[in-house]
Backbone as a ProteinNet text record, in pm:
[ID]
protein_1_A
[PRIMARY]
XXXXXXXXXXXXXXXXXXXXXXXXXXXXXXXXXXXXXXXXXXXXXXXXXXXXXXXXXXXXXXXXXXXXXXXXXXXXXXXXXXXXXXXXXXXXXXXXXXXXXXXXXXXXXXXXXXXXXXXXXXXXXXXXXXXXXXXXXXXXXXXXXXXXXXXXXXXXXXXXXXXXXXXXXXXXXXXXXXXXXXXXXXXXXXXXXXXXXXXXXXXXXXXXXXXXXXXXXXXXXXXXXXXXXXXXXXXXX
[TERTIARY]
20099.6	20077.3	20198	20213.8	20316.2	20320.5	20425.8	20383.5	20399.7	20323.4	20355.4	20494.5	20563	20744.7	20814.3	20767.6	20801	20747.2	20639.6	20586.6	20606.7	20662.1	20711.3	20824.5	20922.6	21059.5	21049.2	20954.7	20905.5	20899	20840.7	20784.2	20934.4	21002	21118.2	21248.5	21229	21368.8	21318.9	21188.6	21130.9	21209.6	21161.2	21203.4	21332.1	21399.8	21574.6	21645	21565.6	21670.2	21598.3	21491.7	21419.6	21469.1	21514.2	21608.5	21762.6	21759.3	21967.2	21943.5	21888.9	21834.4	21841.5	21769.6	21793.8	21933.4	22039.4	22142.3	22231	22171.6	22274.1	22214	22152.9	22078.5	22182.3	22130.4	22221.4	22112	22172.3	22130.2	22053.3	21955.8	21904.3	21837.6	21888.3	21895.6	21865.6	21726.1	21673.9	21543.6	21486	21417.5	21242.5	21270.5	21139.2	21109.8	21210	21269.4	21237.9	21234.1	21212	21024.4	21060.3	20885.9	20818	20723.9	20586.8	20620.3	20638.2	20590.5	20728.5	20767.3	20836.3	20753	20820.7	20955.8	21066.3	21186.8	21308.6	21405.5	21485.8	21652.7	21743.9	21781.8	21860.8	22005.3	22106.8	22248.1	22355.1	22437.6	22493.4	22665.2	22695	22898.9	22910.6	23029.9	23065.9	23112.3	23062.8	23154.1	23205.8	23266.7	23323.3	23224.4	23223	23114.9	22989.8	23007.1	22902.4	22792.6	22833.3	22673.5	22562.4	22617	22479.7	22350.6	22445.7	22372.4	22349.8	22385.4	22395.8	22262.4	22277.1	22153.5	22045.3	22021.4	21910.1	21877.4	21930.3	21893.7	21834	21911.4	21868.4	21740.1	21638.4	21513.3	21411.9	21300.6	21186	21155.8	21222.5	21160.7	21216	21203.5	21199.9	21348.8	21446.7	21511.7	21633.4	21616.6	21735.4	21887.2	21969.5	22100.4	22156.5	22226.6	22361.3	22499.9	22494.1	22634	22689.2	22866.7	22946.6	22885.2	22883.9	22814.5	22939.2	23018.8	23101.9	23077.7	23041.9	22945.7	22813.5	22780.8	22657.6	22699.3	22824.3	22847.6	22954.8	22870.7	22979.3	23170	23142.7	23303.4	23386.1	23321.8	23397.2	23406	23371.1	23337.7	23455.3	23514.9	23616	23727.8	23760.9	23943.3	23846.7	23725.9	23718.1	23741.3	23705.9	23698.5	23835.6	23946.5	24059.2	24105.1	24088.6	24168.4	24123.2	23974.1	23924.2	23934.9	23902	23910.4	24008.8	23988.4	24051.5	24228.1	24306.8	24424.3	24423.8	24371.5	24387	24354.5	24222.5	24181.2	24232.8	24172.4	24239.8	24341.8	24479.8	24608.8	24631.6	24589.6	24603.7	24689.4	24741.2	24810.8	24793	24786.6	24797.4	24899.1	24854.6	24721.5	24578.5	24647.9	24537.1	24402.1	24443.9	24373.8	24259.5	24290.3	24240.7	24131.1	24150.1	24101.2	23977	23967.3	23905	23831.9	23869.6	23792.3	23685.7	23714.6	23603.8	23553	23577.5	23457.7	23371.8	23452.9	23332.2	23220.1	23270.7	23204.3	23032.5	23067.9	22941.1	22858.9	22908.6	22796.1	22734.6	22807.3	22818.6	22721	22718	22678.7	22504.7	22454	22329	22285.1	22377.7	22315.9	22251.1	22376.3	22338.4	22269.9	22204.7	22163.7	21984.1	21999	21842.6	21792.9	21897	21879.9	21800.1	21818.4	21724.2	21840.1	21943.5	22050.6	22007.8	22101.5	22094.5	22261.2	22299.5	22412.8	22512.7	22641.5	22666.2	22818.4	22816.1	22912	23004	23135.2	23275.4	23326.3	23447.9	23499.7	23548.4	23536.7	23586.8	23493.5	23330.5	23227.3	23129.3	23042.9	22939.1	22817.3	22822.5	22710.8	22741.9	22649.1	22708.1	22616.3	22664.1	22616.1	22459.7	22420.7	22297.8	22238	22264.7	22198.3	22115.1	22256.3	22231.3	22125.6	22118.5	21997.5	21906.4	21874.9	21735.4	21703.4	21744.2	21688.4	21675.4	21720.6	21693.6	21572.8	21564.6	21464.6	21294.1	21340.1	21210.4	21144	21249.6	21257.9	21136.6	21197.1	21127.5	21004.4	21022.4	20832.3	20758.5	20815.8	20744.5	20733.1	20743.7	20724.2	20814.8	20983.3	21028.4	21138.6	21231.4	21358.2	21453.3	21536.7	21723.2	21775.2	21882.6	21977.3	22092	22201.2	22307.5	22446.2	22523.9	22660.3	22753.3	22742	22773.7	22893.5	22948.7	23142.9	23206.1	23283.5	23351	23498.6	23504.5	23595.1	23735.6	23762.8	23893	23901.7	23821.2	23843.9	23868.2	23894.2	24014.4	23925.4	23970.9	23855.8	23838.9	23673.5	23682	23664.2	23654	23657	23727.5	23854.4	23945.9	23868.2	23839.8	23745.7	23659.3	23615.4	23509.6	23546.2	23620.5	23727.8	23631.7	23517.8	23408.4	23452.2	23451.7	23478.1	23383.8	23416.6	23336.8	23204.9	23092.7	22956.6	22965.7	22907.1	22919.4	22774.8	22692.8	22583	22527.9	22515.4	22443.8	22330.3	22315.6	22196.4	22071.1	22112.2	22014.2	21912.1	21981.2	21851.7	21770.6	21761.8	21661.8	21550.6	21580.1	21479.5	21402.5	21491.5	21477.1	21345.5	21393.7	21335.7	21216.6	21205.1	21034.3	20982.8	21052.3	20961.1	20854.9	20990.6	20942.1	20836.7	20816.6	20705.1	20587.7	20578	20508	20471.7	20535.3	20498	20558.1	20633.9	20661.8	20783.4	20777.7	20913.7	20956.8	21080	21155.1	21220.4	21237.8	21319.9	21426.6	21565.3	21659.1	21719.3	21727.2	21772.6	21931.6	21959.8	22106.1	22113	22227.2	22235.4	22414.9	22416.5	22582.2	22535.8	22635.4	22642.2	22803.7	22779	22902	22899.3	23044.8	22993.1	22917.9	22897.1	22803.2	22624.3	22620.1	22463	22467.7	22353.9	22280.4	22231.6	22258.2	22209.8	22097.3	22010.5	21901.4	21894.6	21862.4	21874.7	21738.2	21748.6	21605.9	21579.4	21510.7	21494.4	21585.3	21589.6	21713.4	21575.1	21526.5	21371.5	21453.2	21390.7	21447.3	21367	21442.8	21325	21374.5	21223.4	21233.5	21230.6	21173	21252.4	21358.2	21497.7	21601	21682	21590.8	21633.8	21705.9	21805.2	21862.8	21921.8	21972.3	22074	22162.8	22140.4	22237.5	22363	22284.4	22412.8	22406.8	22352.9	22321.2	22314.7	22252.5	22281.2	22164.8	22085.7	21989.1	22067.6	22133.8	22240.4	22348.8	22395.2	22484.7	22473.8	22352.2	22269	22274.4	22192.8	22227.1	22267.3	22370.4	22516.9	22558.5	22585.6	22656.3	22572.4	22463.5	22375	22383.1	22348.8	22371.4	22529.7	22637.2	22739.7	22777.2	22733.7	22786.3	22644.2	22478.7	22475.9	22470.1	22580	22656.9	22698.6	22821.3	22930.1	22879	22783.1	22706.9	22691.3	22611.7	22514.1	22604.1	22728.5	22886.1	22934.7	22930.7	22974.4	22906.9	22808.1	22641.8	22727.9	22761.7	22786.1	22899.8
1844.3	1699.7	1630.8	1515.7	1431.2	1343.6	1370.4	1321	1162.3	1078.3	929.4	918.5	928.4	894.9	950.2	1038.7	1021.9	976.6	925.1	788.6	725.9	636.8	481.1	487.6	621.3	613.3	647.3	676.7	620.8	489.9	442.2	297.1	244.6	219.2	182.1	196.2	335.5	383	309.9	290.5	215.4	122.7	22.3	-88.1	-123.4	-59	-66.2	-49.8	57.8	121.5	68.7	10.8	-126	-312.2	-315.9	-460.8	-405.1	-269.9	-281.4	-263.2	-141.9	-149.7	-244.7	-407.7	-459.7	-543.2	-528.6	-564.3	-434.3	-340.1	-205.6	-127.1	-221.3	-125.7	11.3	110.9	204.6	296.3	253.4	368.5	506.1	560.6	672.7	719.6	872.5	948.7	1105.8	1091.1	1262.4	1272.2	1081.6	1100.1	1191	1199.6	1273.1	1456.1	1427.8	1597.9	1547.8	1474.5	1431	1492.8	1599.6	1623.6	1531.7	1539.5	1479.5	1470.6	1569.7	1605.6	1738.4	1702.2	1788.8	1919.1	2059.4	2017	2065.9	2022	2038.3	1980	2084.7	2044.7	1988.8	1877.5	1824.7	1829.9	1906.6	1944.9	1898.1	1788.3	1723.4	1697.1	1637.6	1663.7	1544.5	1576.8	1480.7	1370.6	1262.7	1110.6	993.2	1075.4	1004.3	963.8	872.4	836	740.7	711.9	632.8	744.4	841.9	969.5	947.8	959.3	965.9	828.2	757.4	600.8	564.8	580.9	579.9	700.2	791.8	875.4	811.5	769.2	744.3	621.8	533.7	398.3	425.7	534.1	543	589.5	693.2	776.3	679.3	662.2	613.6	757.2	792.1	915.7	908	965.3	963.9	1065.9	1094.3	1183.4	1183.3	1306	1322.8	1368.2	1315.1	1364.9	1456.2	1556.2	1636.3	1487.9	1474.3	1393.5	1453.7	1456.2	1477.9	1459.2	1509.1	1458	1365.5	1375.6	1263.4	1095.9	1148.7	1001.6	925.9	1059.6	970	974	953.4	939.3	853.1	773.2	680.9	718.6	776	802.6	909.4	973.8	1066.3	968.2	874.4	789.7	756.9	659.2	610.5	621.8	748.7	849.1	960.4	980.8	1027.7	936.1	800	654.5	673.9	665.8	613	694.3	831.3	964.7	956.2	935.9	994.1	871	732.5	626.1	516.1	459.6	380.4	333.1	479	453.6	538.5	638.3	712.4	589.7	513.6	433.2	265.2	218.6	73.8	40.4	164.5	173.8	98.8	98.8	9.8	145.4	56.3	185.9	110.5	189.8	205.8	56.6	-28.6	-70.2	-155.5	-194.7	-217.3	-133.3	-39.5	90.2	88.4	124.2	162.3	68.4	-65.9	-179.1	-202.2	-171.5	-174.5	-7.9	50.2	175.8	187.5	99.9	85.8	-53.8	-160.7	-246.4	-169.4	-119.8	-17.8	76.9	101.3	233.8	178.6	20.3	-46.5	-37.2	-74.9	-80.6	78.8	130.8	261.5	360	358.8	467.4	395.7	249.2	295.1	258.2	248.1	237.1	412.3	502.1	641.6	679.9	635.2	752.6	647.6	559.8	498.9	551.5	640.3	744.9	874.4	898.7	1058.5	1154.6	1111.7	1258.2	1409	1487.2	1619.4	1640.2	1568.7	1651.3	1752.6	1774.3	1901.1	1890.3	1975.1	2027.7	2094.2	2035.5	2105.3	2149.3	2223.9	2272	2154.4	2166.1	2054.8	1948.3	1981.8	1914.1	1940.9	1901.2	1944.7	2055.7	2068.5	2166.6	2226.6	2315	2457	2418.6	2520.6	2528	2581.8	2645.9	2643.1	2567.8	2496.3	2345.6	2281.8	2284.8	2189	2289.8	2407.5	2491.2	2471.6	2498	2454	2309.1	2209.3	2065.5	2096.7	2110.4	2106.8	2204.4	2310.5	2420	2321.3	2274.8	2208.1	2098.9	2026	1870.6	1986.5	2075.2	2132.9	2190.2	2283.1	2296.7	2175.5	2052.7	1951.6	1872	1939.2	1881.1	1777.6	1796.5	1735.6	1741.2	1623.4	1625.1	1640.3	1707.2	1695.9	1701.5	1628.4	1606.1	1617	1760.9	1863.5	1810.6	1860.9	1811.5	1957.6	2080.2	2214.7	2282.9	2148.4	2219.2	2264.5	2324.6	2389.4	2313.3	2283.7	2153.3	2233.9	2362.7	2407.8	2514.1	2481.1	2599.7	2513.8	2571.8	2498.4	2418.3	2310.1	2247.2	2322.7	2282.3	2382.6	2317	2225.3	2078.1	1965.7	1937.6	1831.4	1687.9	1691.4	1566.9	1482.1	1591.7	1533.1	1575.8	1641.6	1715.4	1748.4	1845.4	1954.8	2046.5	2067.6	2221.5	2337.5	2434.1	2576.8	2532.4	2558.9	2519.5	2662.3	2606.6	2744.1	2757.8	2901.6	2945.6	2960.4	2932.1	2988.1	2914.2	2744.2	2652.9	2725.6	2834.5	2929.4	3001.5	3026.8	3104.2	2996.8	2878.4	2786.6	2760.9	2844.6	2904.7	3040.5	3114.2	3234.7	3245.3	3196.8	3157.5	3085.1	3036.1	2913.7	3025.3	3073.7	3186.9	3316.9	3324.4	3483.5	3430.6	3268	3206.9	3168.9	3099.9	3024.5	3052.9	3203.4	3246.2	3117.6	2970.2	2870	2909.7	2913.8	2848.5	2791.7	2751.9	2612.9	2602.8	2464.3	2462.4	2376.6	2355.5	2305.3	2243.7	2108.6	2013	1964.3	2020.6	1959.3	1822.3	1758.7	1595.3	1556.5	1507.7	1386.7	1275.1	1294.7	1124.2	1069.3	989	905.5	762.4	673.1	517.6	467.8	523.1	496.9	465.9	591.5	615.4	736.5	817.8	908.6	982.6	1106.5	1221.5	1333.4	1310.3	1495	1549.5	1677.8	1781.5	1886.7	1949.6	2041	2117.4	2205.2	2208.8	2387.9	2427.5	2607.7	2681	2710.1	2801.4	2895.4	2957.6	3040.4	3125.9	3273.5	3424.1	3491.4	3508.1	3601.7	3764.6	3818.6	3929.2	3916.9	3862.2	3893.3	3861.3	3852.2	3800	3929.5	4005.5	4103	4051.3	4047.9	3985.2	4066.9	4177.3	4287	4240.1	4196.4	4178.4	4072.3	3964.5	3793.6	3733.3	3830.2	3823.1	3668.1	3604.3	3513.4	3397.8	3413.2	3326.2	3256.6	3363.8	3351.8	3298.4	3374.6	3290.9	3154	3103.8	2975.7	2926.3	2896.2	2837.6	2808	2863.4	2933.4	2832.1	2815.1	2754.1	2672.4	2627	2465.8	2421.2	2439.9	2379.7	2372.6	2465.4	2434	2357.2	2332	2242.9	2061.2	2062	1903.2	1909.1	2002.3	1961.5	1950.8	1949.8	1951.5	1785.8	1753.6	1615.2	1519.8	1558.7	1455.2	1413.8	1517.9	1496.4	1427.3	1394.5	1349	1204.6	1156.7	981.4	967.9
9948.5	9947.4	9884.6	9922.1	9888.8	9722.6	9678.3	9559.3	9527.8	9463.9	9501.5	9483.8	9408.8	9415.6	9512.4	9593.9	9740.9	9870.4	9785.9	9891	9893.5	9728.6	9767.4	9804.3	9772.7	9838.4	9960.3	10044.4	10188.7	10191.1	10121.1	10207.9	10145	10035.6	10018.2	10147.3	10155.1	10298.2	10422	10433.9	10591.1	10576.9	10461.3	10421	10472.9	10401	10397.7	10541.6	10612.6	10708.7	10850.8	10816.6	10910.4	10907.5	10791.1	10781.3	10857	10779	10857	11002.9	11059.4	11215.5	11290.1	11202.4	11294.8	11319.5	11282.6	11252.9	11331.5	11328.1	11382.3	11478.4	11646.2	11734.9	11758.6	11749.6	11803.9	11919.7	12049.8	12164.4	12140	12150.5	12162.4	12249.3	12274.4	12419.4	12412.9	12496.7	12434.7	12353.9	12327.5	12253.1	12304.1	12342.2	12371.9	12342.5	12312.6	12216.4	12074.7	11989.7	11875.4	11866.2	11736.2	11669.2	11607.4	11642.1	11574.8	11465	11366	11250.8	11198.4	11079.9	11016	10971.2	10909	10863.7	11001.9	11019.3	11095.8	11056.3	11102.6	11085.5	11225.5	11162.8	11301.8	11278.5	11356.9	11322.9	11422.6	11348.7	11395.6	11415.8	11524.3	11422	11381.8	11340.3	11211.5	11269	11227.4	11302	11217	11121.9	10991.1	10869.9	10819.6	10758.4	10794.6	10936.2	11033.8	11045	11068.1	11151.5	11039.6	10943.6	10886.6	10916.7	10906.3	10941	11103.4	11134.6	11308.5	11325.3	11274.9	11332.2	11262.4	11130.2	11121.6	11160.4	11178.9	11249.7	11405.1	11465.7	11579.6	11591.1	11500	11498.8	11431.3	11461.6	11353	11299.5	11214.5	11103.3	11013.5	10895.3	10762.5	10734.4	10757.6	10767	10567.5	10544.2	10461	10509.9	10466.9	10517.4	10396.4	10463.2	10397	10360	10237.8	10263	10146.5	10131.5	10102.3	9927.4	9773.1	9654.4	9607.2	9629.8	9589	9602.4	9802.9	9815.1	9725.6	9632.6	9568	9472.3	9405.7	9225.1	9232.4	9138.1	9150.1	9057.2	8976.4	8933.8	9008.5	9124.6	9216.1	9358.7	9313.7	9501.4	9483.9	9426.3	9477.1	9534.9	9430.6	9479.8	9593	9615.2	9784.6	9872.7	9853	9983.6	9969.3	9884	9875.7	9974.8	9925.5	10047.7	10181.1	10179.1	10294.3	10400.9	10364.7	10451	10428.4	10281.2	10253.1	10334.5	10265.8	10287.8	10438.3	10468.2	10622.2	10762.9	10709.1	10811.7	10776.9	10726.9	10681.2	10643	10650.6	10587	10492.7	10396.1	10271.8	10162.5	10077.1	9975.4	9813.2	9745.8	9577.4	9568.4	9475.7	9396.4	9479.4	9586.8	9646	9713.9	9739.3	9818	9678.6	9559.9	9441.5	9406	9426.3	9409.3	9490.2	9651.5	9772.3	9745.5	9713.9	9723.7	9607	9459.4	9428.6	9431.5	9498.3	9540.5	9660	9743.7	9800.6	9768.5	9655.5	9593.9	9529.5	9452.4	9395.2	9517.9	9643.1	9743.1	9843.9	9870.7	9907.2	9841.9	9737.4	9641.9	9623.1	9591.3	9582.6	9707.9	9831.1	9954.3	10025.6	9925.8	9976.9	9907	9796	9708.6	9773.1	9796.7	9860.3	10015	10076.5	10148.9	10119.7	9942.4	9914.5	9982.7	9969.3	10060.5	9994.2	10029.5	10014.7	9994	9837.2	9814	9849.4	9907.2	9920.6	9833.8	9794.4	9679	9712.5	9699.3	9718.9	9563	9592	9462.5	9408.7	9279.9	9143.1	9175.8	9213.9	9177.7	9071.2	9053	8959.4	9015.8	9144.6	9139.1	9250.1	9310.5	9364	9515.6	9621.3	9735.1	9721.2	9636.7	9569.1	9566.7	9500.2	9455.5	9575.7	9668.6	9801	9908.6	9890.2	9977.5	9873	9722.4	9650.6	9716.7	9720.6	9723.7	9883.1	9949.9	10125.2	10128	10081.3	10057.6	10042.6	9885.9	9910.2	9968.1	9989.4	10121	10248.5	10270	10412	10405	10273.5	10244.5	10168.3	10165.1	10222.3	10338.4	10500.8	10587.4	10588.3	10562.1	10572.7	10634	10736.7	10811.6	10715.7	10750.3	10708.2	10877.9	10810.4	10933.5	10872.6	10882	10838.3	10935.1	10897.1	10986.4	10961.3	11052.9	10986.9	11074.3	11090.5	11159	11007	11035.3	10974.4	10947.1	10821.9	10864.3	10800.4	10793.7	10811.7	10903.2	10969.7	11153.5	11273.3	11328.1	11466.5	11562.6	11609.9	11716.8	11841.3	11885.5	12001.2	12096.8	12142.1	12192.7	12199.8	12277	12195.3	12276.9	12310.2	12393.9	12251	12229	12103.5	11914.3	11920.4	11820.2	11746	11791.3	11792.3	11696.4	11590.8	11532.2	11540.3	11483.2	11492.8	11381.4	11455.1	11327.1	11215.7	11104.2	11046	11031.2	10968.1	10985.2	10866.6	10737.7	10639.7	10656.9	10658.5	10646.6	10704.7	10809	10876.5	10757.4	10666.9	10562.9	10530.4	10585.4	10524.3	10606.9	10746.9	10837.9	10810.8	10743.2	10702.7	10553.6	10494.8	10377.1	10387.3	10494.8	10529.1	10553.9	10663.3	10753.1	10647.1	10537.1	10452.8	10375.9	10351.4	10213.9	10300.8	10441.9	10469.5	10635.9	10673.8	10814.3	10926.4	10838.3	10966.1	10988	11174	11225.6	11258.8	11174.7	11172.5	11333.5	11350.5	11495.3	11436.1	11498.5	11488.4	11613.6	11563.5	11707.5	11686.9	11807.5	11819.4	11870.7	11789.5	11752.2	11808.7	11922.8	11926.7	11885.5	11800.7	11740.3	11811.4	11897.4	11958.5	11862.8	11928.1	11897.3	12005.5	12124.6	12229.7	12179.2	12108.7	12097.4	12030.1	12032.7	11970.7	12040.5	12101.7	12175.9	12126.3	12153.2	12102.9	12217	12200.9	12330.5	12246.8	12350.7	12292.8	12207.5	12109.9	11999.2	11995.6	11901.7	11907.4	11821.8	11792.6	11724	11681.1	11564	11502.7	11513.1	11537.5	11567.1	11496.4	11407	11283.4	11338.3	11469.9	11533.3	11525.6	11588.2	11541.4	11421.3	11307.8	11175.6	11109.3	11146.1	11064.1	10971.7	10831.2	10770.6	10787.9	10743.4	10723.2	10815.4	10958.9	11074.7	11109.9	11040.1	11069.7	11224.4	11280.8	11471.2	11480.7	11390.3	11452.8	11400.6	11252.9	11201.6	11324.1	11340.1	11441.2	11574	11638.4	11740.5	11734.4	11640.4	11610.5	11624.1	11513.8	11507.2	11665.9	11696.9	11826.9	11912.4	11960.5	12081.1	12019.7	11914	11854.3	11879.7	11824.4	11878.9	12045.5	12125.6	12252.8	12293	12230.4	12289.9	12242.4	12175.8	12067.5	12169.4	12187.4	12307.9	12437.8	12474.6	12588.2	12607.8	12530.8	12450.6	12488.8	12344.8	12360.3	12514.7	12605.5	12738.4	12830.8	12818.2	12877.9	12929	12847.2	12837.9	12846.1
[MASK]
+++++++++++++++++++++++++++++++++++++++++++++++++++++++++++++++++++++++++++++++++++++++++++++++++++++++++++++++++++++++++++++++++++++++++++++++++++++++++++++++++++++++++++++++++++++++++++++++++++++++++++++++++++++++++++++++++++++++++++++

């Protein structure tokens, strides 16, 4: 059962991501692949710092995102905006860049953290890739969405059309792990996020028959059918 402080931060996220919605229609395509009812993982590529928002505007569901933990603190936000957008996209440079990256940051940060994200932790952060499978772990044995973004962002594109990288496979033990506590199997929906719209395609099920770890062949499975079918999705439109 749901505990009330994640009920009113339900009725709070409706709130919020039902006023911006209507300000930010974004196209959605596939919806009839969308579950009833959590828990599932929806795995998506990366489309700068729009996907996360673009996908959930596009779904009526309750969804948590994987975002970057820098994005939710505020004294690491800024020198990430500065690197990652600030000066790369808006070409702005030091002292102004510095200036703009944290007036961004006041708004940014409790716009993401009123999301409920799912942290993920790079080196010279505060917490560990751990962290970010405990909190997704229990988001799901509460019947709940995440929506992951799992290219590999120092492996080679495999797609230059859509500049697609290689997905990587661990988020898979969080299928693994439902399965060994709670006999459920998780399904996983592959997600394009364009500036067009929002693509779902049909769901990837996870089979605890071929769950070897030893040789991670269902891991891999995965991974694998989920990225070629993004790049599938991406090409649609």
């Amino acid at each position: 059962m749901q505990s009330i402080s994640m009920q009113l931060s339900d009725l709070y996220y409706n709130a919020l991501v039902g006023a911006l919605s209507y300000f930010s229609k974004v196209p959605l395509y596939g919806e009839e692949y969308l579950p009833e009812k959590g828990p599932a993982i929806f795995a998506a590529n990366h489309l700068s710092e729009k996907g996360p928002l673009r996908f959930i505007f596009s779904v009526n569901r309750r969804v948590h995102p994987w975002v970057i933990s820098e994005m939710t603190n505020f004294q690491q936000s800024p020198d990430y905006l500065r690197k990652d957008f600030v000066e790369p996209v808006m070409h702005l440079r030091p002292p102004v860049s510095n200036a703009v990256s944290y007036a961004i940051t006041r708004i940014s940060v409790p716009l993401m953290k009123s999301l409920q994200p799912v942290p993920v932790y790079r080196r010279n952060t505060y917490g560990t890739l751990n962290d970010t499978m405990l909190q997704s772990h229990i988001l799901l044995d509460n019947s709940r969405y995440l929506l992951i973004f799992p290219e590999d962002p120092d492996s080679n594109i495999v797609d230059e059309a859509s500049g697609i990288k290689h997905f990587m496979k661990g988020y898979v033990r969080l299928a693994e792990q439902l399965y060994e506590e709670k006999k459920h199997v998780l399904s996983f929906y592959p997600v394009a996020i364009l500036e067009t719209g929002v693509h779902i395609g049909k769901p990837v099920q996870f089979d605890p028959d071929n769950s070897d770890r030893s040789k991670g062949l269902e891991r891999t499975r995965i991974a694998q059918t989920l990225e070629n079918e993004v790049i599938r999705l991406y090409h649609l439109h």
